[in-house]
PyMOL Python script that loads the backbone (N, CA, C, O; Angstrom):
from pymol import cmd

cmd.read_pdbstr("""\
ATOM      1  N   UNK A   1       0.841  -1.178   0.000  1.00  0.00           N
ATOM      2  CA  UNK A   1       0.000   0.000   0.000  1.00  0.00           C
ATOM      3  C   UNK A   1       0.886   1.241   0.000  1.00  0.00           C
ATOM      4  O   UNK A   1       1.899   1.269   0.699  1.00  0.00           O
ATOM      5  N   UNK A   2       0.475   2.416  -0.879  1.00  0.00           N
ATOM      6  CA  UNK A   2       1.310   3.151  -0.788  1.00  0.00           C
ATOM      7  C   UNK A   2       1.117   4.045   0.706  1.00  0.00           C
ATOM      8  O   UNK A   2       0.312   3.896   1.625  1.00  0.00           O
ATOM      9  N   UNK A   3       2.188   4.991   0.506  1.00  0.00           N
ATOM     10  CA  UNK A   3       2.199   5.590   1.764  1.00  0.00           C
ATOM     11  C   UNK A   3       0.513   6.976   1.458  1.00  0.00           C
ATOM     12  O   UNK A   3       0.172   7.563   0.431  1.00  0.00           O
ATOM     13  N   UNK A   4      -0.113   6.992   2.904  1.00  0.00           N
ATOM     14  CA  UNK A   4      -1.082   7.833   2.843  1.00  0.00           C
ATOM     15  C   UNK A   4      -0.884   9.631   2.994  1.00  0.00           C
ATOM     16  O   UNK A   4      -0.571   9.974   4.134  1.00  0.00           O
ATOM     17  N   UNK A   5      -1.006  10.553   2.170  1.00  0.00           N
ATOM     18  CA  UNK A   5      -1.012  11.968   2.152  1.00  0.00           C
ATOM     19  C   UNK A   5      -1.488  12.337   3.193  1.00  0.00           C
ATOM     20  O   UNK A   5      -2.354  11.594   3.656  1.00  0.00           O
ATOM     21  N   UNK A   6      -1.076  13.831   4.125  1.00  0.00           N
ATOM     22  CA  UNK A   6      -1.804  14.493   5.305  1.00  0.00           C
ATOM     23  C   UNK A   6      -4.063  14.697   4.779  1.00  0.00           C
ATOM     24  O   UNK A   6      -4.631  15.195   3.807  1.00  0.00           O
ATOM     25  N   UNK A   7      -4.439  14.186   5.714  1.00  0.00           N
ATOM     26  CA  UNK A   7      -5.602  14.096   5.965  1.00  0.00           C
ATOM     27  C   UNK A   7      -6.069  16.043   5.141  1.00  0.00           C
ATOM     28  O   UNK A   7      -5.623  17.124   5.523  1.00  0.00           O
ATOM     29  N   UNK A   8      -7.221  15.729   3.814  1.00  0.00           N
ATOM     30  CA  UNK A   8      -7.995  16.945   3.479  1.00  0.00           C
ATOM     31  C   UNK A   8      -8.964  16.935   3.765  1.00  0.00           C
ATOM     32  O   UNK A   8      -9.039  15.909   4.441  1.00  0.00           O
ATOM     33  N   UNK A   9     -10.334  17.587   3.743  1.00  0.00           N
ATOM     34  CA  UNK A   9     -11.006  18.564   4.359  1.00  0.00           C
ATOM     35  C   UNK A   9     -12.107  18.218   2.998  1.00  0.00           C
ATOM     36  O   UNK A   9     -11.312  18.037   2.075  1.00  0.00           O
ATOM     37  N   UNK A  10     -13.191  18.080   2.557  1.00  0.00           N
ATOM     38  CA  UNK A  10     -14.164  18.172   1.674  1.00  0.00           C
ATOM     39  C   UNK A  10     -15.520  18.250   2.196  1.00  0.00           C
ATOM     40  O   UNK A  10     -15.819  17.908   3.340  1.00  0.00           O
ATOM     41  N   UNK A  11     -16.238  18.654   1.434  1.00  0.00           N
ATOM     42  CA  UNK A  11     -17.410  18.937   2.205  1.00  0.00           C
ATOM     43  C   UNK A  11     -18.534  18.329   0.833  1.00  0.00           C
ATOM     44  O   UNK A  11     -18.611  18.707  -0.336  1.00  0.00           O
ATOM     45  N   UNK A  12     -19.247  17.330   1.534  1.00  0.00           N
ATOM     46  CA  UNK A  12     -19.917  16.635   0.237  1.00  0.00           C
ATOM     47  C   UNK A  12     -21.690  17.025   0.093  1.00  0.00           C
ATOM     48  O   UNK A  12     -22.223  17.372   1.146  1.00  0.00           O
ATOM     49  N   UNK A  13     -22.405  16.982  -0.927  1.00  0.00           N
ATOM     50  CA  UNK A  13     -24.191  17.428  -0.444  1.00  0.00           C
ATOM     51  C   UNK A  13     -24.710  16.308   0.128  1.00  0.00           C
ATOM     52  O   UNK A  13     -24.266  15.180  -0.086  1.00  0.00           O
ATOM     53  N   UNK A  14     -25.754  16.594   0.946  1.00  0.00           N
ATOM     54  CA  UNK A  14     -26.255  14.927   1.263  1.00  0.00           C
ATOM     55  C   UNK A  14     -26.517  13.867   0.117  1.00  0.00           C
ATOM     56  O   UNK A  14     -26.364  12.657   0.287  1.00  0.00           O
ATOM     57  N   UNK A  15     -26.874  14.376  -0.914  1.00  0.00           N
ATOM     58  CA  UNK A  15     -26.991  13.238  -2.447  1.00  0.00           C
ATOM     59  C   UNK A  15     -25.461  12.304  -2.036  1.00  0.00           C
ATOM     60  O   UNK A  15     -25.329  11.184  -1.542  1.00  0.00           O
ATOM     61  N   UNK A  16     -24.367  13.404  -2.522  1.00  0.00           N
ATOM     62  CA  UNK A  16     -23.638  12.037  -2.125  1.00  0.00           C
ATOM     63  C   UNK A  16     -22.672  11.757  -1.063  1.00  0.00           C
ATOM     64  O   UNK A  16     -21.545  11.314  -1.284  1.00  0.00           O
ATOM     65  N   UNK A  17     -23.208  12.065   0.262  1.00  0.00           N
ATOM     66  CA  UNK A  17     -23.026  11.393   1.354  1.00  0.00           C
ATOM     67  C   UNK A  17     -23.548  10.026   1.232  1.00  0.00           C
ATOM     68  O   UNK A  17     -22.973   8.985   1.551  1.00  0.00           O
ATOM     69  N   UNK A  18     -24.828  10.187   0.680  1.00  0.00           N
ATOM     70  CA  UNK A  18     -25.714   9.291   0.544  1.00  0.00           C
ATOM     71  C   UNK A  18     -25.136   7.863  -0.210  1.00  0.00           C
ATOM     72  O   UNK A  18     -25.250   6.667   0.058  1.00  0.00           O
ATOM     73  N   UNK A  19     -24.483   8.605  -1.254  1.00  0.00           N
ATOM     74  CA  UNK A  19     -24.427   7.382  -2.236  1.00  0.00           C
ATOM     75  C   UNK A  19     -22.494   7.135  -1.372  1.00  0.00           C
ATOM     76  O   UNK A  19     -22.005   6.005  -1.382  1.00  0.00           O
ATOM     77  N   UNK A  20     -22.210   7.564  -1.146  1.00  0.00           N
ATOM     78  CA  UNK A  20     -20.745   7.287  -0.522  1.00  0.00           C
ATOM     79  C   UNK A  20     -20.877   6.184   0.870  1.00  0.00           C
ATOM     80  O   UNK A  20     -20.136   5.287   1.271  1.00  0.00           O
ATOM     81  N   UNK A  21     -22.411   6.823   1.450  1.00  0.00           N
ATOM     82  CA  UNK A  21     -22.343   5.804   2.667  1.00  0.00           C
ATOM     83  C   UNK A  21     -22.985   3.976   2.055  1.00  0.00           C
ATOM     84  O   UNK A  21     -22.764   2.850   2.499  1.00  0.00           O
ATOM     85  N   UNK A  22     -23.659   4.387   1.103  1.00  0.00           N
ATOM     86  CA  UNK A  22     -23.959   2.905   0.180  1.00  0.00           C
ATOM     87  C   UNK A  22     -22.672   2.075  -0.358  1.00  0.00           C
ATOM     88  O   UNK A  22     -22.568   0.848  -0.352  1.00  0.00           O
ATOM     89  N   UNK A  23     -21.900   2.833  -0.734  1.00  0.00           N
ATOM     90  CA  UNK A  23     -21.107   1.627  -1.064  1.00  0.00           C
ATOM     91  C   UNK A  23     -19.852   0.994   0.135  1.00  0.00           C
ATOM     92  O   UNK A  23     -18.910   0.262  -0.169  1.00  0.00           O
ATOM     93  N   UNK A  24     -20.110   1.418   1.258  1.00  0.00           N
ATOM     94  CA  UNK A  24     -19.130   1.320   2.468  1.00  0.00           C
ATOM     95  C   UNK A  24     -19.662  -0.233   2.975  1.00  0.00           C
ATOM     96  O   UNK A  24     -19.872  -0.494   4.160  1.00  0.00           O
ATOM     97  N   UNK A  25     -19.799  -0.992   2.107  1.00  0.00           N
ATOM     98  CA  UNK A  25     -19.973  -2.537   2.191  1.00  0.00           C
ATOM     99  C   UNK A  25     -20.561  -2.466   3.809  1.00  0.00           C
ATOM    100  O   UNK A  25     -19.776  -2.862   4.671  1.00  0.00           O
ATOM    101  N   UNK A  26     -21.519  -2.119   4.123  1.00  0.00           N
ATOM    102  CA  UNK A  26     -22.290  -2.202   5.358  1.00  0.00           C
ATOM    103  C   UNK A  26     -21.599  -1.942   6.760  1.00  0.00           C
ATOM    104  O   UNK A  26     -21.610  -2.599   7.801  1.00  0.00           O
ATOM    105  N   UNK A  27     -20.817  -0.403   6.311  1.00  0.00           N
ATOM    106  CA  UNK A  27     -20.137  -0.303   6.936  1.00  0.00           C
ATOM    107  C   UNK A  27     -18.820  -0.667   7.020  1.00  0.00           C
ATOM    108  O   UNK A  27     -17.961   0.207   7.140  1.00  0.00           O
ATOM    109  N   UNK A  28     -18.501  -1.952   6.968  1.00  0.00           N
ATOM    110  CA  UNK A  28     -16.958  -2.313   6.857  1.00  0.00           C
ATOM    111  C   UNK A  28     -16.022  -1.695   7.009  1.00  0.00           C
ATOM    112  O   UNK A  28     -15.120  -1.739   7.847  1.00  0.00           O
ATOM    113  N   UNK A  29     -16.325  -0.760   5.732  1.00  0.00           N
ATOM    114  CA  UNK A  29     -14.922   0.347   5.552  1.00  0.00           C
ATOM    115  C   UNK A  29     -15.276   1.681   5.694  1.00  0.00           C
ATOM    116  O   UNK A  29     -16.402   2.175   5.634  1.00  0.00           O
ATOM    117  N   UNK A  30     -14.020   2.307   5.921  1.00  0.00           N
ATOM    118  CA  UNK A  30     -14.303   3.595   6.409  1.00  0.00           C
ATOM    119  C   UNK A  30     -14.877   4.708   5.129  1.00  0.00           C
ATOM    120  O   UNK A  30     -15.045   4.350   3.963  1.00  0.00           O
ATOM    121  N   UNK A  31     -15.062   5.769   5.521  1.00  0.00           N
ATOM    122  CA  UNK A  31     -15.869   7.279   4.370  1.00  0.00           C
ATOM    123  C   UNK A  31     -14.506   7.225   3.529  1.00  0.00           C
ATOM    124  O   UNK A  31     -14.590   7.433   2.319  1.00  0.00           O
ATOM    125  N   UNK A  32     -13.338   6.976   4.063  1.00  0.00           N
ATOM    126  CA  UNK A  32     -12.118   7.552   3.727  1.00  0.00           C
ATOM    127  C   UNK A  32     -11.833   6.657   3.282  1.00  0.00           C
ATOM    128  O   UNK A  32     -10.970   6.940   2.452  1.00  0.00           O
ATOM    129  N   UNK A  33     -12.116   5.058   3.296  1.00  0.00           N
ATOM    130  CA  UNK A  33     -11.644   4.144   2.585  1.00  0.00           C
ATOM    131  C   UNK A  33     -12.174   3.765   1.366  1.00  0.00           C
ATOM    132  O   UNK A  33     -11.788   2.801   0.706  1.00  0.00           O
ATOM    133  N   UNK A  34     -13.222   4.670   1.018  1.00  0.00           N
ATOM    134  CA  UNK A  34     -14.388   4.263   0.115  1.00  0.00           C
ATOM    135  C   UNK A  34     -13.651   5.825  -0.743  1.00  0.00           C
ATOM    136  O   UNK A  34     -12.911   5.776  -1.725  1.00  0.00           O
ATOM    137  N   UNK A  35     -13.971   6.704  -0.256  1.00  0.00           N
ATOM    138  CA  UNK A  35     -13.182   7.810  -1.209  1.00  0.00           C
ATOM    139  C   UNK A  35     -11.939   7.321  -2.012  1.00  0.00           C
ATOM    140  O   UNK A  35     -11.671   7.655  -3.166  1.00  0.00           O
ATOM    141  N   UNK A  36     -11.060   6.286  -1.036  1.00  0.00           N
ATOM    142  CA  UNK A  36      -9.786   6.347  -1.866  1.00  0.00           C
ATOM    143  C   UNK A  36      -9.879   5.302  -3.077  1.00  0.00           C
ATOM    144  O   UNK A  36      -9.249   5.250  -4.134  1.00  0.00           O
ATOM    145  N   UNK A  37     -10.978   4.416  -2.499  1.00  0.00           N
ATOM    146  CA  UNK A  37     -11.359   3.075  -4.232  1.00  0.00           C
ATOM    147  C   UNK A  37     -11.868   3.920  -5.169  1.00  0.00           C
ATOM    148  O   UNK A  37     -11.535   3.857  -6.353  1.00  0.00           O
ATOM    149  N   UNK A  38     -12.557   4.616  -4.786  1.00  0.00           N
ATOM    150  CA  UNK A  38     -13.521   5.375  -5.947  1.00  0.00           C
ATOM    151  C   UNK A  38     -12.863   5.766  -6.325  1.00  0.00           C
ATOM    152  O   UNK A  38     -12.835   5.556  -7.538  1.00  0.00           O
ATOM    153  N   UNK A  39     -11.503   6.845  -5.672  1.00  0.00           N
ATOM    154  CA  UNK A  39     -10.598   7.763  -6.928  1.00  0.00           C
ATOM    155  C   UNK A  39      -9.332   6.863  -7.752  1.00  0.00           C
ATOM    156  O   UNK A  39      -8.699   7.145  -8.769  1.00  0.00           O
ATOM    157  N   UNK A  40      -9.275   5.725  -6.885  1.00  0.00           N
ATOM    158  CA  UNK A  40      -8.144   4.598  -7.738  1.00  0.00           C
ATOM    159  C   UNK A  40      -9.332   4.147  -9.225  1.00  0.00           C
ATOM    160  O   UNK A  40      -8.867   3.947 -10.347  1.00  0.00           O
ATOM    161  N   UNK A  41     -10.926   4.053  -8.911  1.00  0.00           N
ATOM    162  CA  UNK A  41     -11.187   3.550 -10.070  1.00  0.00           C
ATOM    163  C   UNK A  41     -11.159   4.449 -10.993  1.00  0.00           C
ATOM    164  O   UNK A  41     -10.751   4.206 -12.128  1.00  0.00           O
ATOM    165  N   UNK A  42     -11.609   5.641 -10.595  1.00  0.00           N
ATOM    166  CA  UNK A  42     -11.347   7.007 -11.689  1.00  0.00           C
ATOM    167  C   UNK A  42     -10.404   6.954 -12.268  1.00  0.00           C
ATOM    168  O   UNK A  42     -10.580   6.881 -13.484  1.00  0.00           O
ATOM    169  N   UNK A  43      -9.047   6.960 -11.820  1.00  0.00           N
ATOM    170  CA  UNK A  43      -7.994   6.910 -12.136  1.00  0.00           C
ATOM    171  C   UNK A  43      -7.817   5.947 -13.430  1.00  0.00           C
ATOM    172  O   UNK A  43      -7.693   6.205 -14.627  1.00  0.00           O
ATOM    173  N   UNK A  44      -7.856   4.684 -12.672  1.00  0.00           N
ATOM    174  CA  UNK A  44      -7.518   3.628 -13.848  1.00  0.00           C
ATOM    175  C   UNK A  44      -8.910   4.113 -15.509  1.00  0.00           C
ATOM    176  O   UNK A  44      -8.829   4.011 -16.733  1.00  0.00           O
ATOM    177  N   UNK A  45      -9.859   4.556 -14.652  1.00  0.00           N
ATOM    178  CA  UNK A  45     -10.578   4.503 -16.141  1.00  0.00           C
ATOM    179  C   UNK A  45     -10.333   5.537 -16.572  1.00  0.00           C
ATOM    180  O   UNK A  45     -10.897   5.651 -17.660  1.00  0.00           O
ATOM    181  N   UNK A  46      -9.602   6.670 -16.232  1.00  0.00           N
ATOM    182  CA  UNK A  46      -9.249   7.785 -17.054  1.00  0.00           C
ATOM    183  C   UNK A  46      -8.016   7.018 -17.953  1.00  0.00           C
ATOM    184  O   UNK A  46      -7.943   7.017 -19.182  1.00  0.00           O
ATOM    185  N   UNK A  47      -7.185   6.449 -17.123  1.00  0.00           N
ATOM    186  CA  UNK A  47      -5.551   6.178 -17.675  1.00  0.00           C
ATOM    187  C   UNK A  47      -6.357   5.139 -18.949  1.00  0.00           C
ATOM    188  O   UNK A  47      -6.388   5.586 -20.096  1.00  0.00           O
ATOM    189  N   UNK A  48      -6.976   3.775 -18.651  1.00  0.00           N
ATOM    190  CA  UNK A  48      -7.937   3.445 -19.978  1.00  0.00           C
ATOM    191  C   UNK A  48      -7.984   4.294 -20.938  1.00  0.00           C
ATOM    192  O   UNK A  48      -7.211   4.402 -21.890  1.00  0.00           O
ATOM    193  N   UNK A  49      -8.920   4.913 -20.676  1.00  0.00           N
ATOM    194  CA  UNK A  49      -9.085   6.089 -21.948  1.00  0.00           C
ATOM    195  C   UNK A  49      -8.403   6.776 -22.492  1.00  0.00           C
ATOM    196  O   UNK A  49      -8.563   7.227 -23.626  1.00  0.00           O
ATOM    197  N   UNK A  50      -7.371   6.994 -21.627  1.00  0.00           N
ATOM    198  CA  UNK A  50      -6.477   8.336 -22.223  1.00  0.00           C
ATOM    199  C   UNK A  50      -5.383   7.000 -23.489  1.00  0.00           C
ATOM    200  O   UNK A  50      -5.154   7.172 -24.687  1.00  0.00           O
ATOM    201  N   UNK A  51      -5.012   5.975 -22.733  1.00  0.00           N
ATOM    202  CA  UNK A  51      -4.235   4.683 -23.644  1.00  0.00           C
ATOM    203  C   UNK A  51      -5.247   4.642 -24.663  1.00  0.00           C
ATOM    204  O   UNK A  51      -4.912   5.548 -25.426  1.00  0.00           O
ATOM    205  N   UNK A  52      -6.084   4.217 -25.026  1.00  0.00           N
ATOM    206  CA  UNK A  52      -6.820   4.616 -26.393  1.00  0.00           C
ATOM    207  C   UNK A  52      -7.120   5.503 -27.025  1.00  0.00           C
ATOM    208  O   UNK A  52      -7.411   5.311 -28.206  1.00  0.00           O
ATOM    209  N   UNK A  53      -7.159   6.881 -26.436  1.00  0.00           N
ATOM    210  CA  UNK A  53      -6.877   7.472 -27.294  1.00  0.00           C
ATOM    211  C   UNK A  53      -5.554   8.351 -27.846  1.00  0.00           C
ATOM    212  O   UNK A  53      -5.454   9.426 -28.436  1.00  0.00           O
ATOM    213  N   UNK A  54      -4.945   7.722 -27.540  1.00  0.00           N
ATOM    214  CA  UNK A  54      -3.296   8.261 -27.742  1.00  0.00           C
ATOM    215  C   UNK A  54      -3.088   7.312 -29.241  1.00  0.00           C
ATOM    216  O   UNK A  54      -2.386   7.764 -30.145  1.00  0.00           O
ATOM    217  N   UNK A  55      -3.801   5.933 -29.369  1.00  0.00           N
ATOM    218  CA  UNK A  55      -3.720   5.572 -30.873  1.00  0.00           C
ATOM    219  C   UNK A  55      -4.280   6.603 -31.675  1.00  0.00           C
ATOM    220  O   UNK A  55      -5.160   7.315 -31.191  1.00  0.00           O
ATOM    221  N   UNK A  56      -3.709   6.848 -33.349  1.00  0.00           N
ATOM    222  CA  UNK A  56      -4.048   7.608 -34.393  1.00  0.00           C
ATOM    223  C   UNK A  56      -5.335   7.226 -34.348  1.00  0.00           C
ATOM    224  O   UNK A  56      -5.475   6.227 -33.642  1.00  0.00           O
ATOM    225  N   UNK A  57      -6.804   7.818 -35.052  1.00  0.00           N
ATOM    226  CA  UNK A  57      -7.819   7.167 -35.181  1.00  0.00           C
ATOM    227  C   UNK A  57      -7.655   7.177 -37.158  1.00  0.00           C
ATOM    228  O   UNK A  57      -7.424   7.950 -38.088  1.00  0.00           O
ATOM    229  N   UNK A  58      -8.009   5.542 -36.832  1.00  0.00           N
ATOM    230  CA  UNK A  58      -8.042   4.869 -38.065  1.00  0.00           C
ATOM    231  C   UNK A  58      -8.875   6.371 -39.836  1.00  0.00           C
ATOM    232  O   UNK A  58     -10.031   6.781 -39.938  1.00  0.00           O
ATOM    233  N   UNK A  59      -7.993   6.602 -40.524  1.00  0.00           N
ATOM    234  CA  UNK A  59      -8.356   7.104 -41.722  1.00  0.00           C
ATOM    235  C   UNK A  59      -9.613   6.575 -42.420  1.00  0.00           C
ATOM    236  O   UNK A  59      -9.519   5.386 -42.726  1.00  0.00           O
ATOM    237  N   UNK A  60     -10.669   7.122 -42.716  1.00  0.00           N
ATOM    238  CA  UNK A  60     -11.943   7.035 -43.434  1.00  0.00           C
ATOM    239  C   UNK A  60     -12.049   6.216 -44.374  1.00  0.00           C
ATOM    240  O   UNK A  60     -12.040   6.839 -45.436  1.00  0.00           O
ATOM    241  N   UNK A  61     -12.153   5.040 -44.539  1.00  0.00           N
ATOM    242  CA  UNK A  61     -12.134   4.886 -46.170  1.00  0.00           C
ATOM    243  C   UNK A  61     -13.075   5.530 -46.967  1.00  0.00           C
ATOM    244  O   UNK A  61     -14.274   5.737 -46.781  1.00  0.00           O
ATOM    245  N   UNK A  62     -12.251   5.842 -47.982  1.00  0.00           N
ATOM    246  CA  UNK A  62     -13.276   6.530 -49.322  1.00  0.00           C
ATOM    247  C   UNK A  62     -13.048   5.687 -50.117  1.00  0.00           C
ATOM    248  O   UNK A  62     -12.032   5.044 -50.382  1.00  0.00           O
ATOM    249  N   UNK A  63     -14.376   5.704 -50.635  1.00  0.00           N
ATOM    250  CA  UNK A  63     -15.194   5.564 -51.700  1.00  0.00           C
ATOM    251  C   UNK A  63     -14.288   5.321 -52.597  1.00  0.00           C
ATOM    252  O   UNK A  63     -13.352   6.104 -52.436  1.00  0.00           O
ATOM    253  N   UNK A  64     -14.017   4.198 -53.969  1.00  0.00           N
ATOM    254  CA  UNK A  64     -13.449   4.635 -54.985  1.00  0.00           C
ATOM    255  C   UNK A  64     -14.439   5.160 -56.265  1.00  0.00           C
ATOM    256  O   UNK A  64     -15.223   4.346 -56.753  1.00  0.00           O
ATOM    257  N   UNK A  65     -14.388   6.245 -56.674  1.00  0.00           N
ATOM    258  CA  UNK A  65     -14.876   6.877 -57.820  1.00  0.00           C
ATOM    259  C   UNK A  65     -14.747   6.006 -59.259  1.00  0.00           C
ATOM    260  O   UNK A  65     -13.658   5.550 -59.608  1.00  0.00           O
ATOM    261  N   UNK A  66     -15.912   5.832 -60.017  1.00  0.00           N
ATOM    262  CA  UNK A  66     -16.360   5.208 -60.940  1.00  0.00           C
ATOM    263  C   UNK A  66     -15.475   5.866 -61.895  1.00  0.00           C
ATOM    264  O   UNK A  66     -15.195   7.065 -61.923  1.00  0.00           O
ATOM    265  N   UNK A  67     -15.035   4.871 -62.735  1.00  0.00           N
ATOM    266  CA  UNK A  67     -14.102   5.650 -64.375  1.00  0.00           C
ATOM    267  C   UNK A  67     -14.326   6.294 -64.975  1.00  0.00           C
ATOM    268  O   UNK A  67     -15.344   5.951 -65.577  1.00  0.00           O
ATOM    269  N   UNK A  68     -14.008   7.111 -65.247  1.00  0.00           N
ATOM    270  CA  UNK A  68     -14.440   8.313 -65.901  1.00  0.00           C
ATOM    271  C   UNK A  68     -14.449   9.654 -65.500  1.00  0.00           C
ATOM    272  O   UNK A  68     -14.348  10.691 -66.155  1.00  0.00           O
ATOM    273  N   UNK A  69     -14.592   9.438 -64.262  1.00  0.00           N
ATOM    274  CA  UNK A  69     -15.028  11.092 -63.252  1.00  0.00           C
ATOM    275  C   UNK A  69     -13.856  11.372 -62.771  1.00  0.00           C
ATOM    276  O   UNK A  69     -12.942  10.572 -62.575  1.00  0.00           O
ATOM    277  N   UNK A  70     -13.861  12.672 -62.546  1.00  0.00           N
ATOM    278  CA  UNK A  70     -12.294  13.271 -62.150  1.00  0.00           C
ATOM    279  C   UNK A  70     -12.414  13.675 -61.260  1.00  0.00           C
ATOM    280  O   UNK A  70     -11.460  14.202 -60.687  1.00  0.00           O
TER     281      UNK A  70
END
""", "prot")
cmd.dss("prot")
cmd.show_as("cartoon", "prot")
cmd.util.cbc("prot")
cmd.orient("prot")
């Protein structure tokens, strides 16, 4: 586990107090232990996304034009 940063300060609306105290597996884990999964999953699904789109996006195919037309 990495090492933990000095303790911050946030202030959340009850909406998601609400939804923060739902996923604290019935309690189990702490407000603070549930903040830090949620921002590791952010994380990884940003870093996801950002690795795909760092590939070129694939060129259009066109059409080939009938003989004759210029």
């Amino acid at each position: 586990m990495e090492p933990l940063a000095p303790p911050i300060s946030i202030n959340l609306t009850p909406r998601q107090l609400a939804w923060l105290d739902g996923r604290r597996e019935r309690g189990s884990l702490s407000r603070c232990a549930v903040m830090r999964l949620v921002l590791d999953e952010l994380i990884q699904q940003e870093q996801g996304s950002q690795g795909r789109a760092k590939q070129p996006p694939k060129a259009p195919r066109r059409a080939a034009k009938p003989r004759g037309e210029a």
